[in-house]
N, C-alpha and C positions, 0 to 999 in steps of 0.2 A: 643562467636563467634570466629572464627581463624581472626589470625593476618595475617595481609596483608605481602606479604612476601617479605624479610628483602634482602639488600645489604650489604656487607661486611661494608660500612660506614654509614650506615643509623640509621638516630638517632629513639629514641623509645620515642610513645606519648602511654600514658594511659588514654582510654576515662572511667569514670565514672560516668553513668547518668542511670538511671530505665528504658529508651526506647533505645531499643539493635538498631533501626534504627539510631539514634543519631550516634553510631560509624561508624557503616555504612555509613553513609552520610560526615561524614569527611575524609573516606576512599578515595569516592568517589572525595572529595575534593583537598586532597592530591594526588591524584595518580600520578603526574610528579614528586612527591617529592621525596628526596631520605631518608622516612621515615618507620617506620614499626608502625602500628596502633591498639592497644591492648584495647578490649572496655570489661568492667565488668557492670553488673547493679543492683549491690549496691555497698555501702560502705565499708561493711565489708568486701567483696569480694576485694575490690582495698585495703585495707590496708592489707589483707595478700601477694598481688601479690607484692606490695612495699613489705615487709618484704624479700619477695623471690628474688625480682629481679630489677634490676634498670632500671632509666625510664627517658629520659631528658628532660620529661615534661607532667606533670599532668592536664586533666582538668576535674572540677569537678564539678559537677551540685549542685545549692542551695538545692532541692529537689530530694532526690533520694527515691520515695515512703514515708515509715516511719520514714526514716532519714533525720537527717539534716545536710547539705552538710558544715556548718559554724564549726558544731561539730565534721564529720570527717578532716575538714583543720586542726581544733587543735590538734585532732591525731600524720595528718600526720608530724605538725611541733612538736611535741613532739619527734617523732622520729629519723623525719630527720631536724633539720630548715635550710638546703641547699637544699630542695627540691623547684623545678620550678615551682609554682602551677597556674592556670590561673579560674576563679569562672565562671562560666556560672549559666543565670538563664532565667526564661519569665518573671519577676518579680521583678522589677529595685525597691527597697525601697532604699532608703537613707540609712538607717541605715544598710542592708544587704551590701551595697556598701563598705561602712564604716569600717564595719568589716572585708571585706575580705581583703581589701587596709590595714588598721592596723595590719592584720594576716603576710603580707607580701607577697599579693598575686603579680604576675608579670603585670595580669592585670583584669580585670570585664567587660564578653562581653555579651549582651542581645540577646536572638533571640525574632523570627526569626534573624539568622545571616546575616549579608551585607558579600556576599562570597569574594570581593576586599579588602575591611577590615579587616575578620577574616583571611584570607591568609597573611596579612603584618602583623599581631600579632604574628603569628602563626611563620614565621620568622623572626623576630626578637627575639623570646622568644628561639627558636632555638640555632640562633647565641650568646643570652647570653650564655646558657648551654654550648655551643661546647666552648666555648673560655674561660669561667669560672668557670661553672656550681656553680654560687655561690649568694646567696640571703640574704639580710640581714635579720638576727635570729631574732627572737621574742623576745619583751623587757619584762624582768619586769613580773609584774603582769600584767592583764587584765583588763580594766575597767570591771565593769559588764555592761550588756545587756542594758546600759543606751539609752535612745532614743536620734536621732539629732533632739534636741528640734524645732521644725517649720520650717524643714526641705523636704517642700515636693514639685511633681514634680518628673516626668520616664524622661523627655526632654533629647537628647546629651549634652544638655548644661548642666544640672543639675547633669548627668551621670557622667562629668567628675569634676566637685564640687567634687561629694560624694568621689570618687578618691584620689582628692589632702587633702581633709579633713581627711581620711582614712591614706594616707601615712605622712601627717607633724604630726598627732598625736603621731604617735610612737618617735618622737624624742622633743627635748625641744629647738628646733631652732625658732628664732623672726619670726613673719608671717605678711605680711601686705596686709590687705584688700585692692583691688579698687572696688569701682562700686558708681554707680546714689545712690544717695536717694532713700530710701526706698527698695535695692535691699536685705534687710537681711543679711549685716554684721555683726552684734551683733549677729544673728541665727547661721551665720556658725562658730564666734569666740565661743559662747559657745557651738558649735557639736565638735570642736576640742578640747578644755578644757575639756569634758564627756567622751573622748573617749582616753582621753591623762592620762599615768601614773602618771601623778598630778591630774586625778580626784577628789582624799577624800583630797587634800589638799584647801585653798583658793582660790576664783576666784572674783575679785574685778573690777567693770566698773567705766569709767569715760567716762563724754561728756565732750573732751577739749573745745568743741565751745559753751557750755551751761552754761559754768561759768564764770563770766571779770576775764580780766588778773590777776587785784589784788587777789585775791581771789584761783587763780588756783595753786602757786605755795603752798599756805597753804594746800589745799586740797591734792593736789601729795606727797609734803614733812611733810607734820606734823606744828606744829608749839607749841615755847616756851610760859608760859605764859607773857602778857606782850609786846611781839612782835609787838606790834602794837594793834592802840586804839580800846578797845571792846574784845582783847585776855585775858581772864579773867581766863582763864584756857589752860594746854598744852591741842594739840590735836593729835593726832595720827593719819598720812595722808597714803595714800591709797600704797604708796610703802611699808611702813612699814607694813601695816593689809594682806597684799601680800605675807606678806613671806615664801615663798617655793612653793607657788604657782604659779599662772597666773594673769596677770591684764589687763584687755584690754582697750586701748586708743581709743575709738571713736574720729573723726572727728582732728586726730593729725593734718593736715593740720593748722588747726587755733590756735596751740598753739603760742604763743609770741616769736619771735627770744632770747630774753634773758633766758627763760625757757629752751630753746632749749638744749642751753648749757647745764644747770642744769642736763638734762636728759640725756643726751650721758654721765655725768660721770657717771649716775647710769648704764647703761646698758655695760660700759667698765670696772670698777674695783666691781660693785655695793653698791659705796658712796656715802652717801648723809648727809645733814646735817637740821634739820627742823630751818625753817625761823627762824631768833633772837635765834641760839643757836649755841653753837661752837664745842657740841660732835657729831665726826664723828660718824655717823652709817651705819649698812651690811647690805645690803636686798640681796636674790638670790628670782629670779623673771623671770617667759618665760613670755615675752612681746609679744601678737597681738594688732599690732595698724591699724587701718582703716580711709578712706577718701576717699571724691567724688571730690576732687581734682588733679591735675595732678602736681605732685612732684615734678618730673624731670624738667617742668617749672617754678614751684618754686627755684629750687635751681639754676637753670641758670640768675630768677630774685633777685637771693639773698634775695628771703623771707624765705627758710628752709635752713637749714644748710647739708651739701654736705655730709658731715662725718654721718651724723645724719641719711642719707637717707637711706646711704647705712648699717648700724646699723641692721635699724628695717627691710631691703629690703633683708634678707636672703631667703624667700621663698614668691615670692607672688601670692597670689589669686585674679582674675578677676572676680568679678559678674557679671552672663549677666542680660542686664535689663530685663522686666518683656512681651517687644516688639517681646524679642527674643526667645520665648520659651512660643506663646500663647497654645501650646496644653498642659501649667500647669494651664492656668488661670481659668479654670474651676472645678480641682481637689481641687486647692487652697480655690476658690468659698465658695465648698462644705466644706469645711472644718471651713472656718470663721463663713458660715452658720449655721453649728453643734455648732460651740461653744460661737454665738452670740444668738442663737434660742432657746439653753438650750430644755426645752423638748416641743416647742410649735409644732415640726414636719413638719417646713415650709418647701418646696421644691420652686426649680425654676421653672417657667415657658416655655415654649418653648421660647415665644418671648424675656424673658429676659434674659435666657443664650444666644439667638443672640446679645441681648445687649452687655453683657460681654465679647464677641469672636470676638464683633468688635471695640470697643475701642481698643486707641492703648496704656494705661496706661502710662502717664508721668510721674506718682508718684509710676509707679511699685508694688512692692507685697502692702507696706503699705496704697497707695491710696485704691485697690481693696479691702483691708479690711474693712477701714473707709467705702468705697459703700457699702456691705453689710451689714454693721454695720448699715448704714443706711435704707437700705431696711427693715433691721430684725425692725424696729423701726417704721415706714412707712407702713408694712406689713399689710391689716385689712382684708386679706382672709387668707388661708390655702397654699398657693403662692406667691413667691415674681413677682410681673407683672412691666416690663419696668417702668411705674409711680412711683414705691418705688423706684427706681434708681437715680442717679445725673443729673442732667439733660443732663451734655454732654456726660457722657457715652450713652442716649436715642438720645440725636444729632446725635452721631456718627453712630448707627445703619441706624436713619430715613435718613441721606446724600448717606448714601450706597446705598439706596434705592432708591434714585434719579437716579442713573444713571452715563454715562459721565467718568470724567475722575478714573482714579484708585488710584491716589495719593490720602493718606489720608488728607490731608493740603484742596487738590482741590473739595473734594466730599463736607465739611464741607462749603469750601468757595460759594461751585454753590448753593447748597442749602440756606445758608444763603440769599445769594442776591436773591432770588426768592422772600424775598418780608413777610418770614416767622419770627415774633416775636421771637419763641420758639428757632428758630435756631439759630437766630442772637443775641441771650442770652447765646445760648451753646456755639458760637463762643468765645464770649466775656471771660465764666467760662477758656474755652479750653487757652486762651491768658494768664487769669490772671493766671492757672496753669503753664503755663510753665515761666512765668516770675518769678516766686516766687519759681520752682525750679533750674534757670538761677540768683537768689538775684537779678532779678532785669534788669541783662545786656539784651540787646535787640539782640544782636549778640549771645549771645550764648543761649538765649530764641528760634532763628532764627532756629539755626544750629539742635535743638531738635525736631524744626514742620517743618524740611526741606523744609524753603523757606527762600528767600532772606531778608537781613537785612529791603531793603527797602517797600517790600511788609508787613512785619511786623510793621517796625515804622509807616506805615500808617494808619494799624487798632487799633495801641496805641493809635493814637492821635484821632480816630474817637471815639474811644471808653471812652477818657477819660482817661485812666490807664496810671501809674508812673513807666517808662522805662528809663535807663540811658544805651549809647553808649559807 
């Protein structure tokens, strides 16, 4: 197709995608810009016109017909790795995200396009070029085509995961997870670790919160024989079996202020010494450490250490909960489904993916799996029916159903007081759920069913259940 015609300062985009409308429509897009817009449709075709002519921004589609859009980006950073390249696709996987973000792409936009959004991508990618024209080069080797292990979900929210998973891979800087229970920290630490040039080296997990105290520094550090009663033998602790690789600190909030220490000298000289023994030893380790705790009030409580925070807080990741992004709860569904159901070929039911889509999961991705895990178990048709379900995910549906107000807290509570056993049972699961992902606090049990402290301490005590203020 001819190019839209060009201004003495007008910078040049290269569209290449298989549907010659695609350029055209960004033409369309652009046209108060002061751009000129070059569309090919294929690959082959856009790596000769690079070859021929320069361009201050490439966009290139996942699919161009027979090709694959992942395989001409490696081209074109073979040829140029200062080229601007931006991934387009209908087709948002995880792993495709991943790859293009690790290629060093500038950014991964799905259509249909949001025309306000792809205009502010669109400039800004500009203004990199004009002022730099420069991108950082591709590292290393490649992992291979490794998958982001339990990684799934098209959501914005997920979109921009795949993103940040994609771009901290290429480098070996400390990452540190936030997010709730159950939001799949441990999934996106090991999509980073598969996708990172420490792939084929080791990758070593620890639950800080899942070990006592005693016990956790042996584990981290190693220990002499001897060291302490029942040390019968040295043992070789997880920094050390880590070396040159990755180690991920689950639930680092709850390690012990004295450990604490311990650990920032490894991560600043990387020294350590195992329990009961006095030779210094080197570990070289990229640390992802994760936590459903809030740090920064940590360390303002002087429960974590300040130096420490900022350590592991070079690049971090937000998980959204599982609230914020229900149009994955059903793909996710299907997925636990497959691989709880093995080949019995159970599907959902109409009424129980309403089940599904209307809980509001407090326990996130790993509740909705244990649900169907349960369903799959429960199951005694050729469908999973509401009945194979928990019961307050089936509360959640049946209050909807009632009526009245739209709050979720309020639908669960009008239906309950109507007087219904079943509900006033869901109510109860729904309370002890979130208390037990709250440890317990009644105020921040509160703050997750969005209702007041005191409206909650009242159905503790009605109900029985062990809640501390």
């Amino acid at each position: 197709m001819s190019p839209k015609k060009s201004s003495p300062a007008a910078q040049r985009i290269l569209i290449v995608d298989d549907e010659a409308d695609v350029a055209y429509s960004f033409q369309r897009v652009l046209a108060e810009e002061p751009v000129e817009v070059v569309g090919v449709t294929s690959g082959l075709e856009g790596l000769k016109r690079l070859k021929k002519e320069a361009y201050d921004l490439v966009l290139l589609d996942v699919r161009i017909g027979a090709e694959h859009g992942i395989e001409i980006f490696r081209q074109i950073r073979k040829e140029n790795p200062r080229q601007l390249v931006i991934v387009m696709t209908a087709h948002g996987t995880a792993q495709t995200a991943i790859e293009a973000m690790k290629l060093g792409a500038f950014d991964y936009i799905l259509k249909p396009f949001d025309v306000p959004e792809l205009l502010s991508i669109l400039r800004r990618a500009l203004q990199t070029a004009a002022s730099m024209r420069e991108l950082v080069p591709t590292e290393g080797k490649h992992a291979p085509d490794e998958k982001a292990p339990g990684l799934i979900g098209t959501s914005p929210a997920m979109q921009k995961i795949y993103k940040l998973v994609g771009q901290v891979a290429r480098s070996e800087a400390s990452v540190l997870l936030l997010g709730e229970s159950g939001t799949g920290k441990e999934l996106v630490a090991r999509a980073i670790y598969a996708n990172s040039p420490l792939a084929a080296r080791p990758y070593v997990a620890i639950n800080c919160a899942a070990i006592p105290d005693t016990l956790l520094e042996s584990e981290l550090f190693g220990h002499e024989r001897g060291a302490f009663t029942g040390a019968l033998t040295q043992r070789i602790g997880k920094f050390e079996r880590a070396d040159g690789g990755t180690i991920f600190l689950d639930e680092i909030g709850d390690m012990p202020l004295a450990l604490q220490a311990k650990l920032l000298r490894v991560l600043q000289n990387g020294e350590f010494q195992r329990l009961g023994g006095d030779q210094t030893l080197r570990t070289k380790v990229r640390v992802i450490a994760a936590t459903n705790k809030d740090l920064m009030a940590m360390v303002k409580e002087k429960t974590f250490r300040e130096d420490l925070y900022y350590r592991i807080h070079v690049v971090q990741i937000q998980l959204p909960p599982l609230r914020e992004r229900l149009e994955d709860v059903f793909p996710l569904a299907e997925h636990f489904l497959k691989r709880a159901g093995k080949d019995r070929g159970l599907t959902f039911s109409t009424a129980s993916k309403k089940a599904l889509q209307s809980w509001r999961w407090p326990g996130n991705v790993r509740e909705l799996e244990n649900a169907v895990t349960r369903a799959v178990v429960c199951a005694a048709a050729d469908s999973i029916e509401p009945g194979d379900l928990p019961p307050e995910v089936v509360g959640a549906v049946s209050a909807r159903e009632v009526g009245g107000e739209t709050g979720w807290w309020s639908m669960v509570s009008q239906a309950a007081g109507g007087g219904g056993d079943l509900l006033a049972a869901g109510e109860k699961i729904l309370i002890e759920n979130a208390l037990r992902e709250a440890d317990g606090n009644v105020k921040r049990a509160a703050e997750v069913l969005g209702v007041t402290r005191a409206a909650l301490r009242t159905r503790v005590e009605r109900y029985g259940l062990a809640g501390q203020d």
